[in-house]
C-alpha positions in Angstrom: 3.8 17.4 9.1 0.7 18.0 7.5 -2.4 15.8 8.0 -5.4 15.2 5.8 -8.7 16.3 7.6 -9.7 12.8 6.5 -6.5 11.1 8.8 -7.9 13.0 11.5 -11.2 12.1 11.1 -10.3 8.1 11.0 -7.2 8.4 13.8 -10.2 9.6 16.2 -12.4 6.8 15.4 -11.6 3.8 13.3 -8.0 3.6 15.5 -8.5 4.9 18.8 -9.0 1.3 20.6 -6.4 -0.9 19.8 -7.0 -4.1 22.0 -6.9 -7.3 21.2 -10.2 -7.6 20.1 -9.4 -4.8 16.8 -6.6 -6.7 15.9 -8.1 -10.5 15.9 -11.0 -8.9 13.8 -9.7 -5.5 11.9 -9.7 -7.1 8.6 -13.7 -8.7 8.5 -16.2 -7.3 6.4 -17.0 -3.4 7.5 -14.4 -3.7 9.8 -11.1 -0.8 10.3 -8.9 -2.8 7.1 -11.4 -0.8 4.7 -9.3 2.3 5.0 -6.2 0.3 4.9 -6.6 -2.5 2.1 -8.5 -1.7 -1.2 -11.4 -3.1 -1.3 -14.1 -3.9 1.6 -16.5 -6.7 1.5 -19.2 -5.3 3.0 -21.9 -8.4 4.0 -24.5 -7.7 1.3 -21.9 -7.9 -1.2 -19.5 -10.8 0.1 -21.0 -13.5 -2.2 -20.1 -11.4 -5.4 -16.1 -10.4 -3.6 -15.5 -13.9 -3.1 -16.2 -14.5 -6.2 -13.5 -11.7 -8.1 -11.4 -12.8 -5.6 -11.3 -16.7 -6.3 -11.4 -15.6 -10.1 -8.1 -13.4 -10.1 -6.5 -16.1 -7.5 -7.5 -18.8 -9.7 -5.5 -16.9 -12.8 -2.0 -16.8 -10.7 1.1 -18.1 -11.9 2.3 -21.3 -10.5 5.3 -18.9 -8.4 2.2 -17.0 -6.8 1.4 -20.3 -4.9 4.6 -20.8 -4.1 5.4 -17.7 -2.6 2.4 -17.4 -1.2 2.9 -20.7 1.0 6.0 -19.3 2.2 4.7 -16.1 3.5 3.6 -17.9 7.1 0.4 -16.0 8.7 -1.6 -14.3 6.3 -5.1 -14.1 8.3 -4.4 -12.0 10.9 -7.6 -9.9 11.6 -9.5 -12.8 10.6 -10.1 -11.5 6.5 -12.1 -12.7 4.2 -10.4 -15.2 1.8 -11.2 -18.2 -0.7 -8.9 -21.4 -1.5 -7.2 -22.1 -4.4 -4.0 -25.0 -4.8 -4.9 -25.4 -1.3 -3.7 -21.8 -0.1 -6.4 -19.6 1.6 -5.8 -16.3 -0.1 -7.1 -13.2 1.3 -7.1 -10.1 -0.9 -4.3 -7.8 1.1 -1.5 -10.5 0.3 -3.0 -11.7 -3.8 -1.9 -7.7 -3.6 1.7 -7.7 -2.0 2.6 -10.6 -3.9 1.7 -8.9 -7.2 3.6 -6.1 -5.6 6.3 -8.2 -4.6 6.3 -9.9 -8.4 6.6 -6.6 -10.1 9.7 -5.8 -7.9 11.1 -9.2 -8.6 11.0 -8.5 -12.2 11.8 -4.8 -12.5 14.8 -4.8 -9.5 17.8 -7.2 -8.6 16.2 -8.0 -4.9 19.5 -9.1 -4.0 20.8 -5.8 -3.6 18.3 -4.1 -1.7 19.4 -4.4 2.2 16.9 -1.4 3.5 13.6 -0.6 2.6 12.0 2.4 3.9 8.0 2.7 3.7 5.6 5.8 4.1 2.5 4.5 5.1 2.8 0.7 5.7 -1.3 -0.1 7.2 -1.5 -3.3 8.8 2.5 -4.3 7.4 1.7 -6.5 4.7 3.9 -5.1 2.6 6.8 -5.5 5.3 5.9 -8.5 6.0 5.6 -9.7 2.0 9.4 -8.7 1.7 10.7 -10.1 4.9 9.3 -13.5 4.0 10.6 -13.5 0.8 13.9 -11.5 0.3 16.3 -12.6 2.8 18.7 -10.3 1.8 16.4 -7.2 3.8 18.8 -6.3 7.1 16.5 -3.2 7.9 13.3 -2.3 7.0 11.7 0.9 8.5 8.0 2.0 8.5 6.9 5.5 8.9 3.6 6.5 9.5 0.7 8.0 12.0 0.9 6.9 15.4 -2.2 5.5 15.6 -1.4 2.8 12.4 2.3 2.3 13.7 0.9 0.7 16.8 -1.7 -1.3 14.4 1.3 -2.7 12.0 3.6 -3.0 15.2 1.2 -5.6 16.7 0.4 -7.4 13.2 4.2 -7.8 12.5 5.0 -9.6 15.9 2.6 -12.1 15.3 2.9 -12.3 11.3 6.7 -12.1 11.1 8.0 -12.5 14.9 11.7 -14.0 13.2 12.2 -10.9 11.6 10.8 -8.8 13.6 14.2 -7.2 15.1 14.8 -5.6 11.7 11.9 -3.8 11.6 11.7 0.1 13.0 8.8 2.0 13.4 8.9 5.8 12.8 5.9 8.6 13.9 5.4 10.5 10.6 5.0 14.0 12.8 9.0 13.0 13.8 9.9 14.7 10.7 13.6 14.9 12.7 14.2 11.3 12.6 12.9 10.0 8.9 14.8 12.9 7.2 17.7 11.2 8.4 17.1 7.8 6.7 18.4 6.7 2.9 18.0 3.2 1.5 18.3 1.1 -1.1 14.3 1.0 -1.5 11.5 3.6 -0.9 8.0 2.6 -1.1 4.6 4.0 -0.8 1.2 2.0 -1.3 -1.8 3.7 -1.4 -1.8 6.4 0.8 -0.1 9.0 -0.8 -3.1 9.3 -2.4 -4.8 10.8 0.9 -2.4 13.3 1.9 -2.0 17.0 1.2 0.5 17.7 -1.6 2.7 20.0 0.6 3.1 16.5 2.8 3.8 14.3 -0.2 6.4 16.9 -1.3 8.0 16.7 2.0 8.6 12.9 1.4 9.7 12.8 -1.7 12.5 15.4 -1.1 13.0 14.6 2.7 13.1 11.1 2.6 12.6 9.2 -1.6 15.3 11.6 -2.6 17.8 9.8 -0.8 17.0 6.1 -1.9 18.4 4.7 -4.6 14.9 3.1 -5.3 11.3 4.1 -5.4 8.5 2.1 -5.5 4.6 3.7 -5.2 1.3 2.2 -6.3 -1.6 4.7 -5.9 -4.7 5.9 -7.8 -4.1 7.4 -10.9 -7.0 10.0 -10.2 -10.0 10.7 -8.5 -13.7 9.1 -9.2 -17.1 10.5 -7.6 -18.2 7.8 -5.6 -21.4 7.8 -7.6 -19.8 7.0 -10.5 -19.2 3.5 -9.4 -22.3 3.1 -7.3 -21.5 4.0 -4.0 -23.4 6.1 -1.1 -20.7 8.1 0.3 -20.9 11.7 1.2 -17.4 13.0 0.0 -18.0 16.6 1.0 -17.5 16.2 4.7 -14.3 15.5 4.3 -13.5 18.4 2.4 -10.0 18.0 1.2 -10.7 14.8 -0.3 -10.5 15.8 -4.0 -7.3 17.5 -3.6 -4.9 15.1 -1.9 -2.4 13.2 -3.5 -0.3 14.0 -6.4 -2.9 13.4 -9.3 -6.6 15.3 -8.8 -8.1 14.8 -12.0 -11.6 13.2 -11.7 -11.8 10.4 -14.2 -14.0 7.4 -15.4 -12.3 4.8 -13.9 -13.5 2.2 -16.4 -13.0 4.3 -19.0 -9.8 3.1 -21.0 -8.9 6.0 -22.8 -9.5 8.2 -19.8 -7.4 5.9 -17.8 -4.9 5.7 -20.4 -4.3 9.5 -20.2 -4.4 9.4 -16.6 -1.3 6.6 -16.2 0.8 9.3 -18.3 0.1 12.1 -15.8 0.7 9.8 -13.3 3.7 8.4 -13.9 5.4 12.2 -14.5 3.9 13.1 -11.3 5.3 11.3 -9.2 9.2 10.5 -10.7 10.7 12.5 -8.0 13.3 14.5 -9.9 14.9 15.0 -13.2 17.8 12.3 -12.3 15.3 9.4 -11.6 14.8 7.3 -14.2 11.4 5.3 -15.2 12.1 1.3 -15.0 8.7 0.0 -15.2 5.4 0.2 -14.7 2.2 -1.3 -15.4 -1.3 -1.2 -14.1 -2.9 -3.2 -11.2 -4.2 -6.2 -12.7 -7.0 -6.1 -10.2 -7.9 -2.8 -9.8 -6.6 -1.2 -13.2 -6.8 3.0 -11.7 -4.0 1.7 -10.1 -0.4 1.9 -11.6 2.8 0.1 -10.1 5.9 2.3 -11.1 9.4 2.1 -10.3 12.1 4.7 -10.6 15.8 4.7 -10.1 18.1 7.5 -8.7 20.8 8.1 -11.4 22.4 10.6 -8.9 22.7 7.7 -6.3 
């Protein structure tokens, strides 16, 4: 299994040491969460985070509070977060919950018993579902080593009740996930930073056999100093051409992303007997696109 120069680059540093110091502060400002979670509070600009954050929190539905208090530990790693209806919301779970909405409209949760995931970060996302959908008998996680044993720690503490239905699968074990079908398939934001020949190799290894498949990535690329950031791109040299969709767009640029969502949503349906079922952009972060697509061969 293929692996993105950039992977390698942050396996050797961000997620070499995983004591318990990481994991009681992996998700502050600047810390190892900003190459999991979307966004990264760095100190200077906190103030101004805290304030989109309490904004979009502040617009929830009444069922986002209510889901949210269900969801048990949500500040593992000690993130950055902002009370609203007295729940402390951090930004990784006002995410899975939209995620988890989305699903809740656009899929009968009932009958999804399995849920296979392809780059799970911390486990918010596995722990989102858990919490919520009690009808989830098996839910398995494949990705790098070095993240498994991050989610694996997260998940004992976060979810410790469900934990027992939870297995965790090293991506370069290619052996053991192409043996695995389920109801749901979902990837989050990190097919987006793998080499196309490896996001092939899930989608017809592993997606093709789910009756489900849920992914929320980028809908292109930006230059970093489009948007104002510092950030040498070119060392890691692939990073333009990972993923499924390389165009470099204007991110807040309507009609540009507007194109973008259609190329999008075509590239990554995973064959000609999926179907569409929905899809809409991020709320948050709108160069983001949930879709969901059903298997008609299933």
């Amino acid at each position: 299994m293929e692996v993105s120069d950039l992977w390698k680059s942050l396996s050797r540093s961000l997620f070499a040491n995983m004591d318990d110091a990481f994991i009681a502060s992996f998700r502050r400002p600047g810390g190892a969460n900003n190459r999991l979670g979307a966004w990264d509070p760095f100190d200077k600009t906190t103030p101004y985070f805290k304030f989109m954050l309490f904004t979009e929190a502040e617009r929830q539905p009444d069922r986002f509070f209510e889901l949210y208090r269900a969801l048990g530990a949500t500040d593992i790693g000690d993130p950055v977060s902002v009370s609203v209806k007295r729940c402390k919301i951090n930004i990784d779970y006002l995410f899975a919950l939209e995620e988890f909405m989305f699903l809740e409209k656009a899929l009968d949760l009932k009958t999804v018993r399995s849920v296979v995931e392809i780059g799970a970060g911390f486990g918010r996302t596995c722990h989102t579902l858990l919490a919520l959908s009690n009808h989830i008998e098996r839910y398995t996680i494949v990705d790098l080593p070095e993240v498994l044993e991050l989610s694996r720690r997260v998940l004992a503490k976060a979810a410790p009740d469900q934990f027992d239905k939870i297995a965790f699968i090293d991506a370069a074990d290619t052996a053991a996930w192409q043996k695995f079908s389920a109801d749901l398939a979902i990837n989050i934001d990190s097919f987006q930073e793998m080499p196309p020949a490896t996001v092939k190799d899930y989608i017809d290894g592993l997606v093709a056999r789910c009756r489900n498949f849920y992914v929320k990535n980028p809908i292109g690329k930006y230059e970093p100093a489009s948007i104002g950031l510092d950030i040498d791109a070119a060392k890691f040299n692939d990073v333009f051409s990972l993923g499924l969709c390389h165009d470099v767009i204007d991110i807040f640029n309507d009609e540009a992303l507007a194109q973008a969502r259609k190329i999008y949503l075509d590239a990554y349906r995973p064959g000609p007997s999926w179907q569409l079922a929905a899809d809409r952009p991020m709320s948050m972060v709108p160069y983001l696109q949930h879709a969901l697509y059903r298997n008609g061969a299933a």
